[in-house]
Steps between C-alpha positions, in 0.01 A plus 500: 500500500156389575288263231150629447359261751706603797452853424123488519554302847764735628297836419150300608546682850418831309149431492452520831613862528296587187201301741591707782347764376169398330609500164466159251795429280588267282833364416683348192854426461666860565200717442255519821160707451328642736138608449274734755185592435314839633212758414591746328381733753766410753837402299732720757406234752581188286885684338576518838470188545639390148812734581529371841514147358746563201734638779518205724454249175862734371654460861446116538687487121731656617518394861529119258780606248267620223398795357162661382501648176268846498561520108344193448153613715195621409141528610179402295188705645158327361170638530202643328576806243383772827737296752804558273418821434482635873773286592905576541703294619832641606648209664937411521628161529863516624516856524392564096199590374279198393355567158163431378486266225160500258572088469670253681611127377427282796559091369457585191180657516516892413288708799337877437393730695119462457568069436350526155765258364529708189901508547485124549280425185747686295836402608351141429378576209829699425685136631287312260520713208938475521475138530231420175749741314780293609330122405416696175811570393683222616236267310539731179872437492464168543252443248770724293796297585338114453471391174394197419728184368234428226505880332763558199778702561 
């Protein structure tokens, strides 16, 4: 078994298949991203090249001993309102259909399709919300459960 260092350093050599083909990607531990930008006038051209990628990125796993996991893929198409709406994107990774998510979390940072941040603002709102309820109630019981040495029984 590989610690997370090595297994960054032993799957580094993935990038440069992913390069290969024009696409940028980013890696992080076991989840690698790749991102492709094209007009929305010409997609056919760029998931051909996406699907052309996702096959030799699947065939160096598992020319390496590891395996791609389709279930776990998924595409995030951002544009203007018009884009998205004349756009489809029937793309497979690994021989599955790759569905098209409305938001993505990338680091922590929740992506839609038109980048309004909308989905961001409220899962951290939604984040911050949980944890004041949390420090609330933990600071009522304990306010509860002191009592003071100086107050009568």
């Amino acid at each position: 078994m590989l610690g997370p260092l090595l297994f960054a350093v032993y799957c580094c050599p993935v990038g440069d298949v992913i390069s290969q083909h024009g696409i940028t990607y980013h890696q992080y531990a076991d989840d690698t991203q790749l991102r492709l930008s094209m007009h929305a006038d010409n997609t056919a051209e760029g998931l051909a090249v996406l699907a052309a990628c996702t096959a030799d990125v699947r065939q160096w796993y598992t020319q390496n001993g590891l395996q791609l996991n389709p279930d776990k893929s998924e595409a995030l198409i951002v544009g203007t309102s018009s884009q998205l709406n004349t756009t489809s994107i029937p793309s497979s990774v690994a021989g599955k259909n790759l569905p098209v998510a409305d938001s993505m979390k990338v680091l922590g940072v929740v992506l839609d399709r038109r980048l309004s941040f909308d989905c961001h603002a409220t899962s951290v709102a939604r984040a911050l919300t949980s944890t004041l309820m949390q420090s609330d109630t933990s600071a009522t019981y304990r306010r509860r459960s002191w009592r003071s040495p100086w107050r009568a029984a």
